[in-house]
N, C-alpha and C positions, 0 to 999 in steps of 0.2 A: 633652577630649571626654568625656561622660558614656558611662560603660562600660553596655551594654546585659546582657539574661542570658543570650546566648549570645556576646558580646564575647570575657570571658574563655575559654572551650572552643574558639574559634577561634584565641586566641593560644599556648595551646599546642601546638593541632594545626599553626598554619604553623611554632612554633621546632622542635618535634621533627621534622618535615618537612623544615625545612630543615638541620639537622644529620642527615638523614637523608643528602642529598644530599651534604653538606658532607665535604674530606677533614681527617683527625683533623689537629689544630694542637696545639704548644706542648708539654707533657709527656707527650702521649699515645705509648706505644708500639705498642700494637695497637688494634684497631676492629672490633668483632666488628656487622656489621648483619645481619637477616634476619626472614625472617616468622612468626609461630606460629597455631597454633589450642588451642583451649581450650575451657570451661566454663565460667559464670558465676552466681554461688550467689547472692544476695541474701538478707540474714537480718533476719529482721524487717519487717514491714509498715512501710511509707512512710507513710500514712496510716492513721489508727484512732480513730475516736468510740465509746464506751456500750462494752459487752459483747458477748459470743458469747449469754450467759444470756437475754439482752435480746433479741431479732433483732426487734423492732418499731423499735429505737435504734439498735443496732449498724450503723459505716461503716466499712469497710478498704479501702485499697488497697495490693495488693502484687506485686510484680514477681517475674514466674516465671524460673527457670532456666532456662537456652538456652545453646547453643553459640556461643564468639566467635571471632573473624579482628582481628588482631595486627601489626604493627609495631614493631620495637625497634633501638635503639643499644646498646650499650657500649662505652666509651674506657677502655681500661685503661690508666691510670700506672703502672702496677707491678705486678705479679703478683700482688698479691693485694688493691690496693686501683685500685675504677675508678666510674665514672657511666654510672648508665643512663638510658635515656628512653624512655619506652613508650607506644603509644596501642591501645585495644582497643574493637572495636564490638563489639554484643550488641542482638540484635533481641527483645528482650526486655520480654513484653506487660503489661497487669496484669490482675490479677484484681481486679475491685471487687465488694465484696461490700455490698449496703444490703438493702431490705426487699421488693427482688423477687427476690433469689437471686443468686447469683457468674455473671457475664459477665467473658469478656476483652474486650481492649481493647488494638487495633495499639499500640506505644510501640515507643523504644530507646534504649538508655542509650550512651555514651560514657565511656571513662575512660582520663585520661593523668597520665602521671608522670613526676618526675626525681627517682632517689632515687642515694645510695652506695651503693656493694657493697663489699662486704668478705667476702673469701675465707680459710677457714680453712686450704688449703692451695694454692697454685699448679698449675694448671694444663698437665701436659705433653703437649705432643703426642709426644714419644719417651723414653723410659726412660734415664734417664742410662746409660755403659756398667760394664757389671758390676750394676746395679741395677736391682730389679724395685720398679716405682713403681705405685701403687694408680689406676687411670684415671678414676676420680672425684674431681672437686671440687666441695666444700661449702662455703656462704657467705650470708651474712645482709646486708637491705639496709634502710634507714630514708629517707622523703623526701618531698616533699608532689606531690601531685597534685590533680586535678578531676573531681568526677562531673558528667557531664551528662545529663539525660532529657529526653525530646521524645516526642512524639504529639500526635495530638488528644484524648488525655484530661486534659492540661495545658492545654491553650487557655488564653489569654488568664492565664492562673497565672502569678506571678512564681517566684524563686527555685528555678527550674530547674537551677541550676551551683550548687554548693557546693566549696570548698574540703576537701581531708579529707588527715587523715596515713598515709601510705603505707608498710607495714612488707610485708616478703618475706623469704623462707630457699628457697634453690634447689638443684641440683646439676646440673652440668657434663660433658658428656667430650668429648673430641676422636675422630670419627670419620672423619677423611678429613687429607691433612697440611694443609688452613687450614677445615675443615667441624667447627662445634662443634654439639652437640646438647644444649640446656637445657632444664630441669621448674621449671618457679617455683610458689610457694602466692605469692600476696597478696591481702593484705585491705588496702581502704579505708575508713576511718574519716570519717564525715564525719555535718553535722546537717543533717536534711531540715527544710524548713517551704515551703510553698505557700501562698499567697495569689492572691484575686480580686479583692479591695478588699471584699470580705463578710465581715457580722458573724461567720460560720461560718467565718471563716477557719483553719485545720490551725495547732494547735500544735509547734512543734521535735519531732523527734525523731529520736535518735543511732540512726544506721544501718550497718551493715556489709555490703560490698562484698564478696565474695570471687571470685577469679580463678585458677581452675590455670592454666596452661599450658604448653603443649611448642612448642620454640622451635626451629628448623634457622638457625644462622646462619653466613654468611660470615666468616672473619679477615683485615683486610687489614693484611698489615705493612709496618711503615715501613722 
């Protein structure tokens, strides 16, 4: 079946939905699920024709900052190496700027991911006895993901979904005996291009996604 441009952003949000649901299988020892809130930075303009110098030429469009709501897994195999999967909405407008001046414009972007972690030091929720253990852990993740954008200022535009590579560095602690509280940075890497089937159609251009967030999640052990 011919994949449409929001085909693929729906098959990520039902597999991570459904390993949301889903209990860990096979080498997983622990399953940390839970919700976060965050930030969403967007760098660099989506769209951009002519100059600033020029405003008789000059076309931009660029996606403003706003707050997002969050969804995540982690299956940890090991204490310090595990798989995450994350999905994060962001109502996040644009600002078009052409030759009557900058208007926003409703939009919202979606972005999900499965990437590795890897943790520089494990994780304890108790201090071995006799030893005073440091209550953070730090760890770095690499993995692909999907941006998705939607509004009516795409109408009828293809190449709404892009594919992008997904890198994060976070830190960890155990606040409760199965309650962990995570901070991730991630950036999504990925190349925008829009089209209407017009000659004016938007040339590629490499965009970065950025995503803090703070994480409360559940540990369910096996």
């Amino acid at each position: 079946m011919p994949v449409t441009r929001g085909g693929a952003a729906a098959a990520v949000i039902l597999a991570t939905a459904t390993s949301l649901l889903a209990p860990a299988t096979g080498l997983a020892q622990e399953t940390d699920i839970g919700l976060s809130i965050g930030f969403y930075n967007p760098v660099g303009a989506l769209v951009q024709r002519g100059q600033k110098s020029s405003p008789a030429t000059f076309f931009q469009q660029r996606l403003q900052a706003t707050p997002t709501l969050g969804a995540n897994i982690i299956v940890w195999t090991s204490s310090r190496l595990g798989i995450a999967g994350s999905i994060n909405i962001s109502p996040s407008d644009v600002a078009q700027t052409d030759t009557t001046g900058t208007h926003d414009h409703s939009s919202g972007v979606l972005l999900g991911s499965v990437r590795v972690l890897y943790a520089f030091t494990p994780m304890l929720f108790k201090p071995l006895p006799g030893r005073r253990e440091l209550p953070w852990s730090f760890y770095v993740g690499a993995g692909a993901g999907l941006v998705n954008r939607s509004g009516g200022i795409w109408l009828y535009s293809s190449g709404l979904t892009s594919p992008a590579l997904v890198l994060n560095a976070g830190v960890r602690t155990a606040v409760g005996s199965r309650v962990v509280l995570r901070f991730d940075l991630e950036d999504y890497f990925s190349r925008a291009q829009f089209d209407k089937g017009l000659p004016t159609q938007t040339e590629a251009r490499s965009h970065n996604d950025l995503l803090i967030t703070l994480s409360l999640n559940y540990r369910v052990v096996r």
